[in-house]
N, C-alpha and C positions, 0 to 999 in steps of 0.2 A: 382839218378836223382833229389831227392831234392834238393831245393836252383838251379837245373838251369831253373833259370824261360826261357833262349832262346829256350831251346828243350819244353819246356811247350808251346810257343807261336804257335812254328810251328807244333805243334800239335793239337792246337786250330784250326789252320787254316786250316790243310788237314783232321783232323778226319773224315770227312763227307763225302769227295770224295775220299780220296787213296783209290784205291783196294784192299790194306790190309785192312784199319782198314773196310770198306764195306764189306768184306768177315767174317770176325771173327763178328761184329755185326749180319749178315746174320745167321751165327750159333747158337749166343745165341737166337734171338725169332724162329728160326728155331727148336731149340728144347722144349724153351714152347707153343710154340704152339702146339708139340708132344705129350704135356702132360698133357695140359691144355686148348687146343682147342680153340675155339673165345673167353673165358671167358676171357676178358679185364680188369677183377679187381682184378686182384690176386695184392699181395705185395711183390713189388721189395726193395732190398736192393743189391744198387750198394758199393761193400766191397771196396776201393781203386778206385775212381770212376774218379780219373783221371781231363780232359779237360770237362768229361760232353757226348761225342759221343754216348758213348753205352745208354745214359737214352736220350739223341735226339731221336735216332733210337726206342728205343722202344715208345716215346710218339708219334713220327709220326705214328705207328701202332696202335697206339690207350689206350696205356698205361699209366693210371691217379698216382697210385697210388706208386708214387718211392720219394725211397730215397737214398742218398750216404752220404759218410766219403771220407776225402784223410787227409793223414799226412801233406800233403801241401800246403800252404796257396795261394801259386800261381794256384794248381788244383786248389782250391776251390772259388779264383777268376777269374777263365774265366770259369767254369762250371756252377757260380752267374752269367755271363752274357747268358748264356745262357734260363737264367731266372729259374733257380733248387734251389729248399733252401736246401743245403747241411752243412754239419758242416766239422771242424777239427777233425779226428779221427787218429785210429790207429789201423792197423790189428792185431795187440798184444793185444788188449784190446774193448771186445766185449758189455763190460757188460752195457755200456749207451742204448743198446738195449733192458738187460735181460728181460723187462716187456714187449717186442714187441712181434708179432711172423710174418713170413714173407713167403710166399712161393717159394719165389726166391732169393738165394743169389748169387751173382756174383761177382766174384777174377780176373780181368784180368791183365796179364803181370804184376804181383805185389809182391804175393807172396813171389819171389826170392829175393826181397829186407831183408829180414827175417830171422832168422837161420834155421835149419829145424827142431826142437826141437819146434821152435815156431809156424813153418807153420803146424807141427802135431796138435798143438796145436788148431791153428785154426780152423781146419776140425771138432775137437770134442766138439768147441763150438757153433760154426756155425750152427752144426745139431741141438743146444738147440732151436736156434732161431728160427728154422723151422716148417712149418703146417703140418700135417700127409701129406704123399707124394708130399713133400716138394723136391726142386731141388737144389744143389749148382751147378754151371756152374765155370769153371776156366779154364787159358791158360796158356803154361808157353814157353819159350822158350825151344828148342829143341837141344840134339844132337850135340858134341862138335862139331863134322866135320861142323856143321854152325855155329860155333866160327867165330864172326867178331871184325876187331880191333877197327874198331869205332864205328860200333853201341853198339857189348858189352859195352865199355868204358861210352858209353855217357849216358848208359840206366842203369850203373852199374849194369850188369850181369854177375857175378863172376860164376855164375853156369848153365848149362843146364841139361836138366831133359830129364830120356827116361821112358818108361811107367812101367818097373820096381820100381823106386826109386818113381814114383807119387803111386802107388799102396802103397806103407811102408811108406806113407807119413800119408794117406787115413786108413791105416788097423786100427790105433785106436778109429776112430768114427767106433762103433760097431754098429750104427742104419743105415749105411748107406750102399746102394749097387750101383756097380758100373753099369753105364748106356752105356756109350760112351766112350770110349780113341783111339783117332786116331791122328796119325802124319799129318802136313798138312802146307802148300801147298806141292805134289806129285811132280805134272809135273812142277812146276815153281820153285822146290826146287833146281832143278838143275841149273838154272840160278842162281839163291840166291849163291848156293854153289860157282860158278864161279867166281861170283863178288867176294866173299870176301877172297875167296880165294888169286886171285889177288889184292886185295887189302893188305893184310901178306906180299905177295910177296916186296910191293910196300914200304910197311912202313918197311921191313926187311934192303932197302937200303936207303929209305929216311926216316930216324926216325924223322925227323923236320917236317913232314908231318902234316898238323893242322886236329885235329880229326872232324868229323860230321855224324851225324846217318844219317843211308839211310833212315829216314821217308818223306824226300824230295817226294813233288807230283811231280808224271812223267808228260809228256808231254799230252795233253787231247787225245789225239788219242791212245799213247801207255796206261796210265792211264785205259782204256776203254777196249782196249784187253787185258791187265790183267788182268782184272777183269772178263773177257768173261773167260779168260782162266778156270780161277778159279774156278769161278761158276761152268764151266763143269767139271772139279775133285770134286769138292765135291757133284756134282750131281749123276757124272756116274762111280767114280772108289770107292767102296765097302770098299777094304781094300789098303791101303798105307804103306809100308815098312819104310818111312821115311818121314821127314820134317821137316823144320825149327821151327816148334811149335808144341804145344802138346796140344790138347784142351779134355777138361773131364768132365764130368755130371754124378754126382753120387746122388741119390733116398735116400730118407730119408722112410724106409720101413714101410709100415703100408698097411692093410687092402686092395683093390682093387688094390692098386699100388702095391704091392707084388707081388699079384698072376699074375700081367700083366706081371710085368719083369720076373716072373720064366717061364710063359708059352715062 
């Protein structure tokens, strides 16, 4: 996705009302807040920070103290409009941090840009930069069968991930333990599936077909039931068998955080 500044813009523009990216935001201060309570000043480090949404989302909650990197200089300038002093970075390379430490770091839908050699890699530096029961939060796309033609293409996602291969990704940061790994959206993955499904179909007999990611904002009324929907699966369905993503929060183990995840 680097170099295409159009799918940057339009993501500039919906990050804040699509029902996806509100949903996956919802989860990341959904679970520090699990674990970190009203304390409003822990230190964010947004890893691939993108358009800027996820550090919006968190500063409207009340969060002072963030930072981000993106490889991209088109993230890094509509993320600066959103008024963030963020830099050019690179998730291969941790170490302008080493003198930081951070209690939250978050990887969203980025990762996969990366070999997986490197994305191990990450995990086991990442945990360096962290505070005793420290969180890394990350998302990855999910599950071939939600192989789409053009949002893959445009987001260059040559790979999906099931909660297997994130595990052996994960296994070499030895200070960390896993918190959360669930597939998601549930009940709306089956639409997801449908669409792109037909969409294969589509570009199988129109291959001139002009590519475009489904980040496009729906309509304000469907926009809003989606996101009703959603909210209610990641409120009331426990365990999900599948989904178009994969979201995970793994514990940087020490002292009272320990024995919380063990009990």
């Amino acid at each position: 996705m680097v170099g295409n500044r159009k799918e940057y813009e339009k993501m500039y523009r919906v990050e804040t009302e699509h029902w996806w990216y509100r949903l996956l935001h919802m989860q990341v201060s959904s679970q520090i807040q699990k674990y970190f309570g009203s304390n409003k000043n822990i230190r964010v480090l947004d890893a691939g920070c993108g358009t800027g949404g996820t550090m919006q989302h968190l500063q409207n909650l009340g969060y002072k103290d963030l930072k981000g990197f993106d490889v991209s200089p088109d993230a890094i300038e509509f993320t600066t409009k959103r008024g963030f002093d963020v830099q050019l970075g690179n998730l291969n390379n941790l170490s302008p941090y080493d003198n930081e430490r951070f209690d939250v770091i978050i990887a969203l839908d980025n990762l996969h840009y990366i070999e997986r050699e490197e994305q191990s890699n990450f995990f086991k530096e990442a945990q360096k930069l962290l505070n005793p029961n420290g969180l890394i939060i990350v998302n990855f796309p999910a599950l071939d069968a939600f192989k789409g033609v053009s949002s893959d293409q445009c987001f260059d996602i040559k790979e999906r991930y099931d909660k297997n291969l994130l595990r052996k990704l994960v296994k070499g940061a030895d200070q960390l333990s896993e918190l959360e790994l669930s597939y998601w959206p549930f009940i709306l993955s089956i639409g997801i599936w449908l669409v792109r499904t037909l969409e294969k179909l589509k570009h199988l007999f129109y291959s001139e077909v002009q590519l475009s990611s489904d980040s496009a904002l729906p309509f304000p009324l469907l926009n809003r039931l989606l996101f009703l929907i959603g909210k209610i699966d990641l409120k009331l369905i426990p365990f999900k068998p599948f989904g178009s993503s994969l979201f995970g929060v793994f514990g940087k183990q020490s002292g009272w955080f320990h024995l919380f995840y063990a009990a």
